[in-house]
N, C-alpha and C positions, 0 to 999 in steps of 0.2 A: 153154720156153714160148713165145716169140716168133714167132709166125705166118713159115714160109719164105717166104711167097711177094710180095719186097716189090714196090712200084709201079715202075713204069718211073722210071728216075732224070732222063729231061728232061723227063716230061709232069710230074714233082714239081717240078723243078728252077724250069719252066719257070713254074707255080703260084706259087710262093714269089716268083718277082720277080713276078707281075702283084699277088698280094695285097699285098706290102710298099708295090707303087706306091700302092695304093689304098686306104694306110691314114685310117683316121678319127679326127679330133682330137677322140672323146665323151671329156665326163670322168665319171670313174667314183666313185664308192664318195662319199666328205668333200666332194670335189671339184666334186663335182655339187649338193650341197647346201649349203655354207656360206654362211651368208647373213652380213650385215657384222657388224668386228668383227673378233675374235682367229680366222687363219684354223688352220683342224686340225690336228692334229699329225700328223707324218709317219709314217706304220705301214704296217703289212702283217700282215695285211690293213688297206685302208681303212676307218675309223669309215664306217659304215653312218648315221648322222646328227649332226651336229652344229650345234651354236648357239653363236657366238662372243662371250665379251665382251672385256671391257679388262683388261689387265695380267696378271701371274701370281701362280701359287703357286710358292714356292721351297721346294724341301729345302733344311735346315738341318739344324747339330748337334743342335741342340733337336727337330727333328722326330720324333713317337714312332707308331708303327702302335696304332690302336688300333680292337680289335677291340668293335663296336657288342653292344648288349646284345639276350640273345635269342639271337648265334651265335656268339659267342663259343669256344666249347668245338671247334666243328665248324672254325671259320677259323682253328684254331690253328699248325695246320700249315702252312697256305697263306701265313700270315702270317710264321711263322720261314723258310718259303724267301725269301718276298720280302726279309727282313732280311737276309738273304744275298747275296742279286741286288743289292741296293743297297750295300750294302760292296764287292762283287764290282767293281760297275760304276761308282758314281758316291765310292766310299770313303768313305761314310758309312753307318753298321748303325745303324738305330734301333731303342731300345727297345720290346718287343711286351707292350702293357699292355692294361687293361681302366680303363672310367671314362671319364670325360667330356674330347672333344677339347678342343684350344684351336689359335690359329694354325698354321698350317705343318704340323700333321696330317693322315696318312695314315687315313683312317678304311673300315673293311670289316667288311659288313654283312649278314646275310642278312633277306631282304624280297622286295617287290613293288618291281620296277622299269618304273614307268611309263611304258607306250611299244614293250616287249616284248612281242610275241606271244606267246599262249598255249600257242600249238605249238611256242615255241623258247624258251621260258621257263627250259628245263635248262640253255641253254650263255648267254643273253641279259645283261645287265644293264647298269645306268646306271653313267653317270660324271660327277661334280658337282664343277668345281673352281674354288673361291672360296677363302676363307679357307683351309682346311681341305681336303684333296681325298678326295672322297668317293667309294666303289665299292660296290656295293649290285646285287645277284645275289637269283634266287628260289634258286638254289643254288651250292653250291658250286664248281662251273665256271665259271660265267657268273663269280664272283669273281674266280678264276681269272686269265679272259681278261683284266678287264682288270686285273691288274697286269701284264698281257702290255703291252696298250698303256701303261700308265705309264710300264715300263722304255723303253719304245721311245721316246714321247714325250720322256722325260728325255734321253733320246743323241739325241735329232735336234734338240732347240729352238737358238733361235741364240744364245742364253746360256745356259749350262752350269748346272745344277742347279734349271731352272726348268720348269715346265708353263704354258699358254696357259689362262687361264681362260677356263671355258667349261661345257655341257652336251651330252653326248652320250649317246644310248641306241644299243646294238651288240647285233645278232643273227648268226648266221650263216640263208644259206641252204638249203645242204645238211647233212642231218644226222649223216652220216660223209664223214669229209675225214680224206685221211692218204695213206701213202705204204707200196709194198712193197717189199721187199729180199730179194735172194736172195741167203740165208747159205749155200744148199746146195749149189751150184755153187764158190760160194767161199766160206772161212772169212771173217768177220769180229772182230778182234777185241771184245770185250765192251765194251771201253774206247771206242770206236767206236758201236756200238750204243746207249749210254746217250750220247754225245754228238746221238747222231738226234733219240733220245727229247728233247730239250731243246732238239733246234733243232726237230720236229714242233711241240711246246709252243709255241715262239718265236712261230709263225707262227699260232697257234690251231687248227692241229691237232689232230685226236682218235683218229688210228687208225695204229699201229706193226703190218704185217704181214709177217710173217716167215715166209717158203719155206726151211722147216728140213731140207730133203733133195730132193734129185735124182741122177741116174745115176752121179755120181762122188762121193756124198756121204752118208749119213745121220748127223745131224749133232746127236742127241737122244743123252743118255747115258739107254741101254735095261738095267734090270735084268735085265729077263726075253727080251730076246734079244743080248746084250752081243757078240755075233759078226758084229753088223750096221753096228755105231758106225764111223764115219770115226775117223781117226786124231785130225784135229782137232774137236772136238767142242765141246759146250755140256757141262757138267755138270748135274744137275738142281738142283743149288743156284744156279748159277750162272742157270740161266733163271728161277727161283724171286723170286731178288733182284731182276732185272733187271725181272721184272713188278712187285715193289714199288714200285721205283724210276721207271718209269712211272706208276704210280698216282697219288703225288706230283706228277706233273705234267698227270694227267689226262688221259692217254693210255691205249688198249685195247689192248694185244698180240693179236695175231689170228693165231696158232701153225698154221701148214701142213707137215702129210708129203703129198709128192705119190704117193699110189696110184691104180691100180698100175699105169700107165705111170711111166717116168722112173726105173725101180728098178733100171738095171744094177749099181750097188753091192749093193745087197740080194740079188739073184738069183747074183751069185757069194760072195755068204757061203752062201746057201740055196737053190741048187740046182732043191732040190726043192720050191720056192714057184714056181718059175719057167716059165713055156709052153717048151715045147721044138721046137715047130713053126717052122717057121724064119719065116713073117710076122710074126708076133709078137715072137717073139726080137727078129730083126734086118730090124728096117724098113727098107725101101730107101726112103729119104728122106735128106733134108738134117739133122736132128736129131742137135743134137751129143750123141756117146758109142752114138748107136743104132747105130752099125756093130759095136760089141763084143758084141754078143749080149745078153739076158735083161735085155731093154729092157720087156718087160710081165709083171708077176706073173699066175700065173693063176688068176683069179678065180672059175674051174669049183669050185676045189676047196673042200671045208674046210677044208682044212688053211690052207690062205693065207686063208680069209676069219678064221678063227678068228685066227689071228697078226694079220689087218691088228686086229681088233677088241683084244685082250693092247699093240698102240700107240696105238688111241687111247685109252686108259686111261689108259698112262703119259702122256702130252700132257695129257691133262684135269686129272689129278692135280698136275703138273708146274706147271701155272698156271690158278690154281685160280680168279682173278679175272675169266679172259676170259669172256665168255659163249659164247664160238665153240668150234669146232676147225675146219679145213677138211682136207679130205683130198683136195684135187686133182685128182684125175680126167681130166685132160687129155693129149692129146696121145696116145689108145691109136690102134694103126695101122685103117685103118677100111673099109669094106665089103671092097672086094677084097681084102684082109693076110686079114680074117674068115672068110669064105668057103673061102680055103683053111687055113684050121686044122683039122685032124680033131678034136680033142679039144672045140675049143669050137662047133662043130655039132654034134658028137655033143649036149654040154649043152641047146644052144638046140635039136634036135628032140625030147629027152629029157621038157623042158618045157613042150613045144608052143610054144614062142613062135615066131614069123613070120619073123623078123631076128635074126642075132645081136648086132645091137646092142643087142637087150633086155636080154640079157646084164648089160649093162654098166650100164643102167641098175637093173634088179636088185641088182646091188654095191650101186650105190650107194645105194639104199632101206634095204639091208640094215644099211651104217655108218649110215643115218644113224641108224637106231632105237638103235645100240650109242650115238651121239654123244649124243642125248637121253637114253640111260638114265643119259647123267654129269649132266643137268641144262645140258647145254650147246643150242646151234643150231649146226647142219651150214651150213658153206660148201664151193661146189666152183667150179673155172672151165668155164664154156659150153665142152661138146665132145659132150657127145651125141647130138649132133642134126644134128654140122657132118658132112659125108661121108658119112654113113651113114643106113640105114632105123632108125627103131622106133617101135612101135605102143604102148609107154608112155612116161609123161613121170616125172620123179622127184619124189616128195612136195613140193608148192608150199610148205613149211614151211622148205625148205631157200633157201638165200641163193647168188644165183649172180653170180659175178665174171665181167658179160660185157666180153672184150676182142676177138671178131672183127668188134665193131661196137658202135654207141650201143645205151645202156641197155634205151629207149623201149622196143623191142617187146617183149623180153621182160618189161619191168614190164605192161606191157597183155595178157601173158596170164595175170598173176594171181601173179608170182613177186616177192621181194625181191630189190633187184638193186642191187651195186656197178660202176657204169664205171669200165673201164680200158682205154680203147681202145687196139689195138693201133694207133701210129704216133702221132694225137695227144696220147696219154700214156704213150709208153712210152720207155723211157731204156735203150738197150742198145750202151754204147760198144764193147761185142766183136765186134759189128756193121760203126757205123759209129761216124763221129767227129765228121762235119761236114754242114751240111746238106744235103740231099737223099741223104744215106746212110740203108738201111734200120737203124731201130733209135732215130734221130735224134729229140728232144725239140726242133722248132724254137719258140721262146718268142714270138716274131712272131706266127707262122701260130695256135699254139692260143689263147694269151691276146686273138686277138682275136677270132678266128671257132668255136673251138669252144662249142657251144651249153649244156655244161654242166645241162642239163634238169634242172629242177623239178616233179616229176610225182608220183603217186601210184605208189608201190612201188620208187622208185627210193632208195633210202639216201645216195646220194652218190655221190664218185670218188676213186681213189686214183690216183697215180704208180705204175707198176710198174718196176721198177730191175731189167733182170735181169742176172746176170752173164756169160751165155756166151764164152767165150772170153777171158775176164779171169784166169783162174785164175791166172798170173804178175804179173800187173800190180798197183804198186802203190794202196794204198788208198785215196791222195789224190787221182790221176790218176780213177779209177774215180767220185769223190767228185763232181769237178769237174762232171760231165756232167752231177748230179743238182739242182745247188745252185739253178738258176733256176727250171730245171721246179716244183722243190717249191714254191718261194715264186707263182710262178704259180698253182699248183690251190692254195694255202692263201686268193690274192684273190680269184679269180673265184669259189670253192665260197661264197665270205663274203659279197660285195656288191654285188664288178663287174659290171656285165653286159657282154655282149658287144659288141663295136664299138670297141676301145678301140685306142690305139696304143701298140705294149708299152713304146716308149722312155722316158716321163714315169713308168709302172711299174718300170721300170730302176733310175731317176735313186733313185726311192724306194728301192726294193730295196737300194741301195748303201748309204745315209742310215740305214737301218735296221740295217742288218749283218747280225752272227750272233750266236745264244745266250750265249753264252761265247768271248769272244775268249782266243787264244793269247798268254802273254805273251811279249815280245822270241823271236817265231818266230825260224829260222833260215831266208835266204829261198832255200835251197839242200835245204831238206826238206819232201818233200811233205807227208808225213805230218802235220808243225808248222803247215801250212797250213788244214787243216782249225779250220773257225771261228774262222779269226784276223781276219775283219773286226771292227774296234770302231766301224766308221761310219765315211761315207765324208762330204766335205762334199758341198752339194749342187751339181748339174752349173750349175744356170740360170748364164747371166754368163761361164762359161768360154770362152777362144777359146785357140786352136791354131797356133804356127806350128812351124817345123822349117827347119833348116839348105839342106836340099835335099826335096822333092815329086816322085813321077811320074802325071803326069796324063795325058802320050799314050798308054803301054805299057796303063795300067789306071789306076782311080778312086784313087787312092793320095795323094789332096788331106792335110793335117794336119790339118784339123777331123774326120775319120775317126777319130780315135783319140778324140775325146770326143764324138762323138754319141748315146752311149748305145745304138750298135747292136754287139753283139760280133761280129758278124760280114761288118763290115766294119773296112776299115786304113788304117792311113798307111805310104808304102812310100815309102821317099827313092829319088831318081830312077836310075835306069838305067846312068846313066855317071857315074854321083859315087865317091867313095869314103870309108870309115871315116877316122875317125869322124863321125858324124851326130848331131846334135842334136834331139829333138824337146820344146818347152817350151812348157808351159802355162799362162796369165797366167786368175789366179782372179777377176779384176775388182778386186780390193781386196785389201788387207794381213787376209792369216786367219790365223787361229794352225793349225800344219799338223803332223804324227806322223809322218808316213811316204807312201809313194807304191805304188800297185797297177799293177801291171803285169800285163794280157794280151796273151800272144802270138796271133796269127794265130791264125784260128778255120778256115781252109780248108782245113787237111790239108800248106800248102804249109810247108817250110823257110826256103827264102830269107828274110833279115831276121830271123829269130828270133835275139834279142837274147844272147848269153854274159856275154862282160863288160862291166860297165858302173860309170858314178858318178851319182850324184842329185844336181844341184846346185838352189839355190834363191837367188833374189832382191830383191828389194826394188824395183826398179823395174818399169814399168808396160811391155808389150811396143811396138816401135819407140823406147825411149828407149836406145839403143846407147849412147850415151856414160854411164851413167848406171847399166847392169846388175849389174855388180859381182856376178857368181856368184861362190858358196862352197858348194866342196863338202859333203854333209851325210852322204853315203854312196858307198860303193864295194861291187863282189864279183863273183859272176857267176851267172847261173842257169841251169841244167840245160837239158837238149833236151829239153823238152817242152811243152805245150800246156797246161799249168795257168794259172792266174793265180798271180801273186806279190806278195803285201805286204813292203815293203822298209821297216819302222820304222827312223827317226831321232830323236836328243833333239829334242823339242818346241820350234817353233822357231816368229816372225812372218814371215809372207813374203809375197810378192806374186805371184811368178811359180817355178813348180817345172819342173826340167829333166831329161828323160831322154838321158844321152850313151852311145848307143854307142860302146864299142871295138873290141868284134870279133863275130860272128856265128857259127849254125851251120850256116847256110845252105852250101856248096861253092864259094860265088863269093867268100865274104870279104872284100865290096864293100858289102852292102848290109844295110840296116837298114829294119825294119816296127814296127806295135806296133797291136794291135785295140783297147786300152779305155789308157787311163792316167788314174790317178782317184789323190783326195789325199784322205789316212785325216785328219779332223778331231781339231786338235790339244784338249786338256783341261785 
């Protein structure tokens, strides 16, 4: 899916350092609003408004959820997860009762939350916290959200099990916000997937889209054509559950087979669905798997429209909760591939149409009426129009996922539309890895200058995740590239506006975490790394030194490693040698869990850390005589580019140290480190 034709990599390259220079210090979201008083509480997205008072509410053992009369029956559910989330997180589950609060209650509510527009009154709702903390939704979403911010609030406060009294009313801006993954290219495990679903949620998220097939994949288990299934597959109970299990969290699965480009698995199970014309077949393009032939189903026939209509049956059936099905449509080879097909000129002069790309819009007319007869709405991605002629457009009923540009114009000709632009939202590490490679999600560049529009017909934006070229690579590595982007579209789509400077978003982002942190990961597995942030502390107050610094060869100063930019470093100097220290003094004695470690964000090796120890101390940096490090951990980590959380028993400290001992760099000299951050102790 990935647009081939990326931008020149210095006029991007060159982009990226004039914007970074020229970032703005606007504050966004809470930040912008709090007036004096208890200041917000740290989330992601940003509370959209808040009013600060004095002191807090604390959980306590005593503390019981109690659900308000009137919604009781409806917030039942939402309430035994959050008793969950709270055992989960802060190890206390309160009781889920009915009747009248008293101190230190959790109270949730369905009502009129004052202050909520009436056009976002589905996902909106207040949050009152005094005695009692109180959540109050016109529906059930909006309740939702905010236990979203409570859990978040409760991991970020600077005492542990308490919330900031205060009032906040919280909307979002756009109305679908979410993120897509290609499971088709590459399996995902399930277990993975419902981990998405729960970080989507984390972040107030509403939409899980899943690219359930492409040329090396269909990845739906098909009763009625069982010859088409990838080896690795979904089950239909398996997709079944997992729409459940979204729902729970208030999240839309949005279920895509991409027809009928992108079908080389399909076409060599079935042949005879397949174009045989060699443009079609095998497009001479960059398009990975299109060199293997029977790259486009053909669409002339009945027989392949009848089959594509027998799967979207099974999909609609399959998950019966979405309102959607999409069917893809992109990426078919286009005028000149057309032109020379005999089979589909013959169709398009058979028709009378003008263009063969009528053709194509045709299909698509044609699922969509099969898509609606399930009671569903048709999605497809913008490609009809790109390359090629046609003198019709596709039923304005259908919903279109534009990514070869902003939304805008095609919401202003009358269409529903999701953005997913290709480069400012797209995350394809099989691509590139680092910035200014095509594929690259740079979290600088979009969090502050993409415009995210608020328009009439425009639905919102998703992250698109594709997997090209990943199909070996592990799931955590793959994970990594995604994990800021999402938290990014989940702020801006909520309340930021644009102008912002991503670093202070970082610092949050970090403070926040993830859904579900991993217990005692292993920091030598990717896979254990997925959602093992529990919170990080916060950055303000940190300073940075290091054993040795290179500041002539390139910017490799040690406050690089905590400036909240991943993609820059601290690179020890030139002609030093192992071991290097780099150690971070947190302003004050914090109670501290563990230390994160990212590697170099540039692609480069050098200084990528192996083995290492975490030591920690209690003195304040420049008191040398006085530091008294103790180690708290040892091990080593992998060659690669992920981040690493290294948990220790919880411990008070003042200053945290990263020592390298050996690297995997080829010089076995030198030592780097992009972010080094300290997971808040509990």
């Amino acid at each position: 899916m990935p647009r081939r034709r990326p931008r020149s990599l210095a006029v991007r390259a060159a982009l990226a350092v004039v914007l970074l220079g020229c970032a703005l210090a606007v504050p966004s979201g809470a930040e912008a609003k709090s007036a004096a008083g208890n200041p917000a509480p740290v989330t992601v997205p940003a509370l959209r408004n808040w009013q600060g008072g004095s002191g807090t509410w604390e959980l306590t053992r005593a503390t019981r959820i109690v659900l308000a009369r009137g919604g009781g029956e409806a917030l039942r559910p939402t309430a035994a997860l959050l008793a969950d989330e709270l055992a989960d997180q802060e190890g206390i589950r309160p009781a889920v009762v009915d009747g009248r609060p008293r101190a230190h209650d959790i109270v949730l509510g369905l009502g009129a939350a004052a202050g909520v527009p009436e056009s976002r009154a589905s996902e909106g709702y207040a949050l009152d916290v005094g005695g009692e903390l109180r959540i109050t939704a016109r529906e059930r979403q909006g309740v939702l959200y905010g236990t979203r911010t409570l859990l978040q609030a409760l991991r970020t406060a600077p005492v542990p099990r308490t919330v900031a009294r205060g009032t906040a009313t919280d909307w979002p801006t756009q109305s679908s916000r979410g993120q897509m993954l290609d499971v088709g290219r590459k399996y995902f495990p399930v277990a993975y997937l419902k981990q998405q679903i729960r970080q989507t949620a984390w972040y107030k998220l509403n939409t899980f889209h899943l690219h359930l097939s492409d040329w090396n994949g269909y990845r739906i288990e098909s009763a009625s054509h069982p010859e088409i299934v990838a080896a690795q597959h979904y089950t239909r109970r398996e997709l079944t559950d997992l729409e459940e299990y979204a729902a729970r969290y208030g999240v839309t699965i949005v279920p895509e087979i991409d027809l009928p480009g992108h079908a080389v698995s399909i076409g060599d199970a079935r042949p005879d669905l397949a174009f045989t014309c060699e443009p079609m077949s095998r497009p001479a393009n960059s398009w990975e798997g299109s060199e293997r032939g029977h790259w486009t189903l053909d669409y002339t026939k009945p027989e392949t429209r009848a089959f594509a209509k027998e799967l979207i049956a099974e999909v609609a059936q399959t998950f019966p909760r979405s309102p959607y099905v999409h069917i893809g449509t992109d990426e078919l080879p286009q005028t000149t591939a057309q032109d020379a097909c005999p089979e589909l000129v013959a169709y398009q002069k058979a028709k009378g149409y003008p263009h063969p790309g009528d053709v194509l819009v045709e299909f698509i007319d044609e699922l969509d009426a099969a898509v609606r007869s399930h009671g569903k709405t048709t999605q497809i991605w913008q490609w009809w129009d790109f390359g090629q002629e046609t003198s019709i457009d596709p039923d304005k009923r259908i919903v279109v996922n534009e990514w070869l540009s902003g939304p805008e114009d095609r919401a202003a000709e009358g269409y529903q539309v999701v953005g997913s632009q290709d480069g400012p939202l797209y995350v394809s590490p099989g691509f590139g890895a680092k910035p200014g490679s095509y594929g690259f999600f740079d979290v600088r560049t979009t969090y502050r200058d993409y415009p995210f529009t608020a328009a009439p017909g425009i639905q919102g934006y998703r992250v698109s995740r594709w997997s090209d070229r990943t199909q070996t690579f592990a799931v955590g590595w793959v994970d990594h590239f995604a994990r800021r982007p999402l938290a990014v579209v989940a702020d801006r789509t909520w309340a930021t506006p644009a102008g912002s400077d991503v670093r202070p978003f970082l610092d949050r982002y970090d403070q926040v975490g993830d859904a579900t942190p991993v217990r005692d990961p292993d920091p030598a597995d990717l896979e254990s790394q997925i959602g093992a942030n529990p919170g990080m502390l916060p950055g303000a107050g940190f300073s940075a030194t290091a054993t040795s610094e290179e500041t002539a060869g390139e910017p490799g100063g040690a406050a690089r490693a905590v400036d909240n930019d991943p993609y820059t470093h601290w690179h020890s100097a030139y002609d030093a040698t192992l071991p290097q220290q780099l150690a971070v003094d947190l302003g004050s004695k914090r109670r501290i869990a563990g230390l994160r470690y990212m590697p170099r964000q540039d692609g480069g090796v050098n200084g990528m850390v192996k083995e290492y120890e975490v030591l920690v101390s209690d003195a304040a940096a420049g008191d040398e005589a006085g530091e008294g490090w103790r180690r708290v951990a040892r091990g080593a980590f992998p060659a690669d580019r992920t981040e690493f959380i290294v948990p220790f028993p919880t411990t008070d400290a003042r200053r945290v140290a990263l020592r390298v001992l050996s690297e995997h760099g080829g010089k076995g000299t030198y030592a780097s480190v992009a972010e080094l951050d300290v997971v808040r102790g509990r």
